[in-house]
C-alpha atoms as a printed R data frame, in Angstrom:
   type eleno elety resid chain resno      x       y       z
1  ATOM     1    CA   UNK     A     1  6.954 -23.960 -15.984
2  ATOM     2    CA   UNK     A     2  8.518 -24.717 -12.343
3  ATOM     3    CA   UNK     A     3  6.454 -26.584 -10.400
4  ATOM     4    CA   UNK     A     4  8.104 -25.916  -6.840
5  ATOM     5    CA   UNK     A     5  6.884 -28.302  -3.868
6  ATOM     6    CA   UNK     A     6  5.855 -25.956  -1.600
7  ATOM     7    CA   UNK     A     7  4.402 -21.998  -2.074
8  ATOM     8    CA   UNK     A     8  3.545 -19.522   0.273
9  ATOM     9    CA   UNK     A     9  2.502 -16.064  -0.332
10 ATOM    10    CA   UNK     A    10  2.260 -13.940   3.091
11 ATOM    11    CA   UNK     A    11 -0.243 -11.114   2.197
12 ATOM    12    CA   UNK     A    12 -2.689  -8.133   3.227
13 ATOM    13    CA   UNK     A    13 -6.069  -8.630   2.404
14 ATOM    14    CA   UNK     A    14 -6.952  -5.395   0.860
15 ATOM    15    CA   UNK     A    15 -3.052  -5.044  -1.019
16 ATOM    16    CA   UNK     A    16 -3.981  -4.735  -4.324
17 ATOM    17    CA   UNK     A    17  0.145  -6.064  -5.158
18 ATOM    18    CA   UNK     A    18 -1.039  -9.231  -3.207
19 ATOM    19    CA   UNK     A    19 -4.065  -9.542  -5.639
20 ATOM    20    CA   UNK     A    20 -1.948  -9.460  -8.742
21 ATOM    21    CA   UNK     A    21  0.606 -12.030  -7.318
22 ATOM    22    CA   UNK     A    22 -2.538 -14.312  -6.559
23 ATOM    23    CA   UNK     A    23 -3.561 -13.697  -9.887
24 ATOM    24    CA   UNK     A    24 -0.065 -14.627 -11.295
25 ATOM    25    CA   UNK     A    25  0.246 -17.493  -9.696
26 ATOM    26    CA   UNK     A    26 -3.661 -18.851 -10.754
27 ATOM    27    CA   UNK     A    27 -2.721 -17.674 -14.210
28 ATOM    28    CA   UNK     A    28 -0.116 -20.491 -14.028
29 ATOM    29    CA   UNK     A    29 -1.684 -22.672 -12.331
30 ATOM    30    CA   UNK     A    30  0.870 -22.662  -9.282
31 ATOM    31    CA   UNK     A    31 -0.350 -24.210  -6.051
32 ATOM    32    CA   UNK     A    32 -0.082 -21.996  -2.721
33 ATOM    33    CA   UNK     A    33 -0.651 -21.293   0.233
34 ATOM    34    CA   UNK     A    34 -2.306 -17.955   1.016
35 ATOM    35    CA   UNK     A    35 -0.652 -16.845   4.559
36 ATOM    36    CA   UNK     A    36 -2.785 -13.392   6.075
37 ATOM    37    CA   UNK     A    37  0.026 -11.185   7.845
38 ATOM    38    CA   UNK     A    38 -2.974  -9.003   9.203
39 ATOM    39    CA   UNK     A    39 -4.785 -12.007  10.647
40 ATOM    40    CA   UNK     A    40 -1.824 -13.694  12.476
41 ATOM    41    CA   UNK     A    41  0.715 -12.272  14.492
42 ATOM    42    CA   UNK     A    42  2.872 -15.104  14.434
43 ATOM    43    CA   UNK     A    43  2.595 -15.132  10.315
44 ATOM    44    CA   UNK     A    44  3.341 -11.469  10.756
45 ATOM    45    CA   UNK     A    45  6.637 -11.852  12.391
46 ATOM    46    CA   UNK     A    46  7.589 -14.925  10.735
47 ATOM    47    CA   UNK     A    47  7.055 -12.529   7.291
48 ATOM    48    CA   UNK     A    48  9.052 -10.198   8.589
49 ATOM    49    CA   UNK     A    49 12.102 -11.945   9.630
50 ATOM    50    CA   UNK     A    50 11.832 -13.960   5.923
51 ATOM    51    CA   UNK     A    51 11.787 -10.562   4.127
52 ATOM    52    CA   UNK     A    52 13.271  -8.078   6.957
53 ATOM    53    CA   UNK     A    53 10.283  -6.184   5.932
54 ATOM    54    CA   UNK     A    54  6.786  -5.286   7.008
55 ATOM    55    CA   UNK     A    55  5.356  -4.710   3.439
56 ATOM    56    CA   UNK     A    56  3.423  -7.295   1.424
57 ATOM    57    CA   UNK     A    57  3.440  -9.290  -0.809
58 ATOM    58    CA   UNK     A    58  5.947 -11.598   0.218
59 ATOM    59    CA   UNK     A    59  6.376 -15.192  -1.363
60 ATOM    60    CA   UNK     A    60  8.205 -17.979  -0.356
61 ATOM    61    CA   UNK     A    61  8.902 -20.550  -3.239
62 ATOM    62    CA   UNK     A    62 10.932 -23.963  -1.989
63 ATOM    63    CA   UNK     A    63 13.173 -21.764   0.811
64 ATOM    64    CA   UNK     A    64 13.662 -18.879  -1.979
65 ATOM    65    CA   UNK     A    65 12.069 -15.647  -0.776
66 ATOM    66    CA   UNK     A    66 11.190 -12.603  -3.271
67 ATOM    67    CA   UNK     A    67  9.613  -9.294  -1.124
68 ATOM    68    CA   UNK     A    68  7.561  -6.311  -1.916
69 ATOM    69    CA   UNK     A    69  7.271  -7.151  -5.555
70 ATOM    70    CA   UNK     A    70  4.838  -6.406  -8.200
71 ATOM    71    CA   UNK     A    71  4.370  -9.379 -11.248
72 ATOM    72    CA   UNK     A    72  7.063  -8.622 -13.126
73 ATOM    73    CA   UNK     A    73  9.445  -9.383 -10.221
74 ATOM    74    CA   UNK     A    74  7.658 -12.280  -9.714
75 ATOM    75    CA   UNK     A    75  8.005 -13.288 -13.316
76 ATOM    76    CA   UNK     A    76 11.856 -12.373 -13.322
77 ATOM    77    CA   UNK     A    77 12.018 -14.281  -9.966
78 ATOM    78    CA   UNK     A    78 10.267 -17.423 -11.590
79 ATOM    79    CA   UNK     A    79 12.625 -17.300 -14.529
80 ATOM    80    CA   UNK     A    80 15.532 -17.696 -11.944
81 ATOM    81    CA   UNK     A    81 13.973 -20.531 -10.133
82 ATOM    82    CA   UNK     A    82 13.158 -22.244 -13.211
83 ATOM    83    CA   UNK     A    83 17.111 -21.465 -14.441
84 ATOM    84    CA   UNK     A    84 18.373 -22.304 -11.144
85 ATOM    85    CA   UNK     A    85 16.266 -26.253 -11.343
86 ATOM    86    CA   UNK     A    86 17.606 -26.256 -14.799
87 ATOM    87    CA   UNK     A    87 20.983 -25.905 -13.752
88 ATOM    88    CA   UNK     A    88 20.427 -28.522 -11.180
89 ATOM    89    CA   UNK     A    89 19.429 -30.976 -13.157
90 ATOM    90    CA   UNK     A    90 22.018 -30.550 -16.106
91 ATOM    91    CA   UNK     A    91 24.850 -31.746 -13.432
């Protein structure tokens, strides 16, 4: 599984999609960083100009940014990043 170096997932507290993405990510034991759009204006905005979005979740993988998404986005969005490394590293 892709280990990225750095993970952020901008969420709403009581967004049951933002549960399930935590979930997904503990499941696989990804590290992240939890970032609370509701709690922080300036997380808010930066959110929003990542995704061009207000809704959550939003997750942030290595510069890579997947919005809105439920976990089999994330999964499909994984599989790319993982593809994408492989590809990389096959060069």
């Amino acid at each position: 599984m892709y280990q990225p170096k750095h993970v952020r997932l901008f969420i709403k507290p009581w967004c049951p999609w933002c549960h399930r993405a935590e979930r997904w990510l503990r499941e696989r034991d990804i590290a992240y960083e939890v970032v609370d759009v509701t709690a922080d204006t300036a997380a808010f905005e930066e959110m929003f100009r990542l995704s061009r979005q207000s809704l959550a979740p939003v997750i942030e993988v290595d510069g890579e940014v997947l919005a809105d998404f439920g976990p089999e986005q994330l999964a499909a969005f994984w599989k790319r990043l993982e593809q994408r490394r492989a590809d990389a590293s096959a060069r």
